[in-house]
C-alpha positions as CSV (number, residue, x, y, z in Angstrom):
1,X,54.3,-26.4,34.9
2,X,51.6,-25.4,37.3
3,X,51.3,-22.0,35.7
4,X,51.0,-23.3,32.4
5,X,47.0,-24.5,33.3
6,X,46.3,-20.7,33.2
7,X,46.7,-20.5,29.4
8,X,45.8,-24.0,28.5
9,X,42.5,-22.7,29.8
10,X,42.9,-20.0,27.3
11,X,43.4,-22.7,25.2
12,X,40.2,-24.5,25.9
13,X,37.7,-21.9,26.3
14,X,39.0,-20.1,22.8
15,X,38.3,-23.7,21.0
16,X,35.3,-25.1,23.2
17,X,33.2,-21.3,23.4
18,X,32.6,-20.5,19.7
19,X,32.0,-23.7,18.8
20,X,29.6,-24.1,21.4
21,X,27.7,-21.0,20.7
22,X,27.3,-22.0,17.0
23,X,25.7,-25.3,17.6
24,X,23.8,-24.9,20.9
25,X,23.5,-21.1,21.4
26,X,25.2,-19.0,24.2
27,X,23.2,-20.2,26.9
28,X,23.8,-24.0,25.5
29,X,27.8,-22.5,25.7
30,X,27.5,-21.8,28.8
31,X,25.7,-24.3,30.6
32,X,28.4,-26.6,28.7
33,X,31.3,-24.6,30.3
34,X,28.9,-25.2,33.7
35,X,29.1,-29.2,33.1
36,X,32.9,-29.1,32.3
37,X,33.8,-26.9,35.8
38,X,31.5,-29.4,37.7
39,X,33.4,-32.2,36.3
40,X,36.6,-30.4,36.5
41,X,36.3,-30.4,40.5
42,X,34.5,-33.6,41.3
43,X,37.7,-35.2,39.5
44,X,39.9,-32.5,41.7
45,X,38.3,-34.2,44.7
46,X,38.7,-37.6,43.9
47,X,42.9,-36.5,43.0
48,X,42.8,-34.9,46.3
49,X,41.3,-37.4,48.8
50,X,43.3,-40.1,46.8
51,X,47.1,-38.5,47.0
52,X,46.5,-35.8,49.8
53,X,46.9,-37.0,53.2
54,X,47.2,-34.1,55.8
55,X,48.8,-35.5,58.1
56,X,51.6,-36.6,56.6
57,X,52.1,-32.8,55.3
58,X,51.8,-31.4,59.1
59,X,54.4,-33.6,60.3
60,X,56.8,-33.0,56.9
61,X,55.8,-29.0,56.8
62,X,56.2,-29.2,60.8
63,X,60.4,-29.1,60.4
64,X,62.3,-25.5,60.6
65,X,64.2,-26.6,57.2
66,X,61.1,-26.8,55.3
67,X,59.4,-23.3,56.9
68,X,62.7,-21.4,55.8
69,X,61.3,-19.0,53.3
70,X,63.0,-19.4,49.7
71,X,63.8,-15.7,49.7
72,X,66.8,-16.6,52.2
73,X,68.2,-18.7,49.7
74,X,69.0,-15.3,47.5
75,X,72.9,-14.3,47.2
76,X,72.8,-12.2,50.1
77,X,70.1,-10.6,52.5
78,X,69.0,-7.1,51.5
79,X,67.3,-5.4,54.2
80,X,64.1,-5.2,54.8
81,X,62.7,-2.3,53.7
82,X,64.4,-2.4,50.3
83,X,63.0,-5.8,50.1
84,X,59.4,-4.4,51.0
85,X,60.2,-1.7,48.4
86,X,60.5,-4.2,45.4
87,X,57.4,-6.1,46.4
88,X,55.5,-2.8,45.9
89,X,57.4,-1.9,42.5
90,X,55.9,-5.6,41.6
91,X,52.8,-5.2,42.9
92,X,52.3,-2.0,41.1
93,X,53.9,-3.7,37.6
94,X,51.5,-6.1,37.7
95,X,48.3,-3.6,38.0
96,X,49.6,-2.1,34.7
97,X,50.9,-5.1,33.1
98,X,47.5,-7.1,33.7
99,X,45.4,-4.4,32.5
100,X,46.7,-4.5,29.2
101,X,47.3,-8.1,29.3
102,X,43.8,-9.1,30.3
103,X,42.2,-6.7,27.7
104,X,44.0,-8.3,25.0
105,X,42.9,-11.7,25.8
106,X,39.1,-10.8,25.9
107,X,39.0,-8.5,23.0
108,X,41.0,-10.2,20.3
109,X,38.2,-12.1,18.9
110,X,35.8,-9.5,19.4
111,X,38.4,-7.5,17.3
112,X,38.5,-9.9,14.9
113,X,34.7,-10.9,14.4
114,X,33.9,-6.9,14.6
115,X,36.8,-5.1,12.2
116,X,38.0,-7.7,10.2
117,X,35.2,-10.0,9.4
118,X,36.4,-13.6,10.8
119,X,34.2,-15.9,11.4
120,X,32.9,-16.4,15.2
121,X,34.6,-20.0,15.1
122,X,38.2,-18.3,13.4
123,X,38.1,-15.5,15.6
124,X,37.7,-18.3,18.8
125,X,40.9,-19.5,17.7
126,X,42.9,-15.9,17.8
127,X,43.1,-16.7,21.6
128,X,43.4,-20.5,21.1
129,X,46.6,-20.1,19.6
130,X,48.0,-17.1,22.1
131,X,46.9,-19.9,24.7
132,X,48.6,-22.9,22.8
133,X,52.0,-20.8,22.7
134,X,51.9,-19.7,26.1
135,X,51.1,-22.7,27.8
136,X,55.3,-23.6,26.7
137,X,56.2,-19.8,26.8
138,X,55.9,-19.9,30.4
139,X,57.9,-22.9,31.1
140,X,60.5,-21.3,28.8
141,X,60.5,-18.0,30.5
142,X,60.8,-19.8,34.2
143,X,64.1,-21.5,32.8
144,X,65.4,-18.4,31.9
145,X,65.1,-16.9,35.4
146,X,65.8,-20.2,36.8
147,X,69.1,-20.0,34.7
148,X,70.0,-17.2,36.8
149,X,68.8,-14.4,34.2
150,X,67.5,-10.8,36.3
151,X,63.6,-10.7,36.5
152,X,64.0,-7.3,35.7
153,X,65.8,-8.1,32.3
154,X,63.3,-10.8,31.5
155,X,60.3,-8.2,32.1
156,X,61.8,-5.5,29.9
157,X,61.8,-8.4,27.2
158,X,58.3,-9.3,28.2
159,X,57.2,-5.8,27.9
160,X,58.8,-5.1,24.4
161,X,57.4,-8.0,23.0
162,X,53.5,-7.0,24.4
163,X,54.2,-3.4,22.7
164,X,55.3,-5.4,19.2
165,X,51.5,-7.7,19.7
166,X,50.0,-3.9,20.4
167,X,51.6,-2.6,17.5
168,X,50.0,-5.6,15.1
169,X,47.0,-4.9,16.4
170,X,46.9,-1.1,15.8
171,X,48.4,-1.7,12.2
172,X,45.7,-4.5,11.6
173,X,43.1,-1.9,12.6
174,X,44.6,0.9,10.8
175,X,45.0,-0.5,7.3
176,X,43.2,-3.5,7.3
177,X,45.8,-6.3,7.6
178,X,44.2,-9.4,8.7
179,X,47.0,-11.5,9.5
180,X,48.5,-8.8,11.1
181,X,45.7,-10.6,14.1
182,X,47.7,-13.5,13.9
183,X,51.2,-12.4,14.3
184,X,49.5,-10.4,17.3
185,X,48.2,-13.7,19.3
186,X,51.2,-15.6,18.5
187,X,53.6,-12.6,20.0
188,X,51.3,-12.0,23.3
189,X,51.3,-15.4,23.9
190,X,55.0,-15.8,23.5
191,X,55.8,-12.9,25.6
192,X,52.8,-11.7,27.8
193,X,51.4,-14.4,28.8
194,X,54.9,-15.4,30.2
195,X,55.3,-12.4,32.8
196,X,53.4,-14.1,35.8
197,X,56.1,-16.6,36.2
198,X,58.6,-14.3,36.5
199,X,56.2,-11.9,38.9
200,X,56.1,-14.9,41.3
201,X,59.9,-16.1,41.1
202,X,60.7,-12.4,41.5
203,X,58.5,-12.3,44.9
204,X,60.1,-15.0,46.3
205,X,63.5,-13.6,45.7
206,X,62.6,-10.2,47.0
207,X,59.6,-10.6,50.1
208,X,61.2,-10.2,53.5
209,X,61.8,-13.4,55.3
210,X,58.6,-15.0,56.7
211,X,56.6,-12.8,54.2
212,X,57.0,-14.3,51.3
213,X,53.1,-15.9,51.8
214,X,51.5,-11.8,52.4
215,X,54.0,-10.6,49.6
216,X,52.7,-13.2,46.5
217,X,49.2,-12.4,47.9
218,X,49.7,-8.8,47.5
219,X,51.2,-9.0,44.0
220,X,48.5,-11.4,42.9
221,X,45.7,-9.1,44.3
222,X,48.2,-6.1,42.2
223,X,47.6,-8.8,38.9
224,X,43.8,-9.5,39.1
225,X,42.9,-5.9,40.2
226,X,44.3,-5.3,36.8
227,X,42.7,-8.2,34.7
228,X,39.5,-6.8,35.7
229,X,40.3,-2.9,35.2
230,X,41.7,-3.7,31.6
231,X,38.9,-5.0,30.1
232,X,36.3,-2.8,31.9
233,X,38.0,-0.2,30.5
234,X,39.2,-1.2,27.3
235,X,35.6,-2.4,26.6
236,X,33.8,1.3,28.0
237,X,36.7,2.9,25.2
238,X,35.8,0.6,22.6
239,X,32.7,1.9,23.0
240,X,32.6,5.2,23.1
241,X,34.2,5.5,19.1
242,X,33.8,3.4,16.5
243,X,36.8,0.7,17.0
244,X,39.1,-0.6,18.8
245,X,41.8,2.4,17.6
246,X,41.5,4.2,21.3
247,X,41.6,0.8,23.1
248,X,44.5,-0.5,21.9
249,X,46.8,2.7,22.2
250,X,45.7,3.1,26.2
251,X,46.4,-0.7,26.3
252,X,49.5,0.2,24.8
253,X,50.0,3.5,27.1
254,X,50.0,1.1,30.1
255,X,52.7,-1.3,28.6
256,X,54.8,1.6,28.3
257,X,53.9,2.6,31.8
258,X,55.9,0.0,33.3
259,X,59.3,0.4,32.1
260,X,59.9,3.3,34.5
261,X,58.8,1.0,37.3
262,X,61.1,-2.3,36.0
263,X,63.7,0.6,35.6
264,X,64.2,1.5,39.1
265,X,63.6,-2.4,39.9
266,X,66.6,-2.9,38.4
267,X,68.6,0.1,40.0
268,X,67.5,-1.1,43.2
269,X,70.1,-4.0,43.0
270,X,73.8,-3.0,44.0
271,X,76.4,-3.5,40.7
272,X,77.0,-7.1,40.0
273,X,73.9,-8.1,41.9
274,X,72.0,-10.3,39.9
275,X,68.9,-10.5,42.6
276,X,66.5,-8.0,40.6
């Protein structure tokens, strides 16, 4: 449920932005989107200092039963090594899979304002809806793997899906199909937006005991590394021609990219394992 805030933020900002910018101007959008983080954390606070009490944590976090890392919990130890192995197939995933993932979510509505003539409001609400669906798509992909489905299974899904959202995109650029747009947010919101929650349970399965803390940290500074290469890049290509044909196919390219790596993920696990 946690990881659902992530794309009901998509959510918001697709709905709240445009909107904004229309009546009071970019700068009037973003001093708005100043107020709302302001009040955002002052109400954080007051949560915190009302439900938090540290000291009851140290004593509770202070028992061996509660430090036991959840990767011991996995049907059988792996050794090390192999373990350290998949963390770095995952780290390296989630470079390529954020790259694309990221570029899709901050060029969609310039796509759609730029090549097919939406509105600046409509083409807020390309990534409203991609939010909207993925704020339940990740619960529904963490009951799958929490069901006992393979992380590497439910990535390969996740992957195909983010090529069929790339391939609606290049077709609505290609020949003009509008809704194509549409069926492009709803897919990468239904699939895409999913793969962190899998990335995360997958680490805690996999990290070597004790280092299941360095081994999420390392996947997640894998994930953002690529949310900020994807649309620097995506962005410099869209520039360079005259649409978003080139940006789109490497965004593709690097979907593509990371079946090999999910591949020989899953050939990592001995037959009948169901760990990876």
């Amino acid at each position: 449920m946690k990881q659902s805030g992530v794309p009901i933020a998509q959510l918001s900002a697709g709905a709240f932005f445009p909107v904004m910018a229309v009546w009071l101007g970019w700068t009037g959008a973003a001093l708005g989107g100043v107020a709302l983080v302001v009040t955002l954390n002052i109400y954080g606070f007051w949560v915190l200092r009302r439900h938090y009490h540290p000291r009851e944590v140290d004593s509770e976090t202070s028992a061996p039963s509660v430090r036991e890392p959840v990767s011991q919990a996995s049907d059988g130890p792996a050794p090390a090594a192999e373990k350290s192995s998949v963390v770095a197939l995952l780290t390296l995933f989630s470079v390529l899979f954020a790259f694309s993932l990221q570029a899709l979510n901050v060029y969609i509505p310039l796509f759609a304002v730029e090549q097919l003539e939406f509105s600046l409001v409509v083409s807020g609400l390309t990534i409203t809806v991609s939010g909207a669906i993925g704020m339940f798509a990740r619960v529904w992909w963490a009951r799958r793997i929490g069901a006992g489905h393979r992380p590497s299974s439910l990535l390969l899904g996740i992957v195909g899906g983010s090529l069929v959202s790339m391939g609606f995109l290049l077709a609505a650029q290609l020949g003009g199909f509008a809704a194509l747009v549409w069926a492009a947010a709803i897919v990468h919101g239904a699939t895409a937006l999913g793969a962190n929650v899998i990335i995360n349970a997958a680490v805690m399965r996999a990290a070597p005991p004790g280092r299941v803390g360095r081994a999420s940290g390392v996947t997640s500074m894998g994930m953002y590394a690529g949310f900020a290469l994807g649309p620097l890049t995506v962005g410099w290509l869209r520039d360079l021609g005259t649409d978003f044909t080139l940006s789109w196919t490497v965004a593709a390219a690097m979907y593509l990219c990371t079946v090999p790596i999910l591949l020989i993920l899953r050939s990592r696990s001995p037959e009948g394992d169901q760990r990876w």
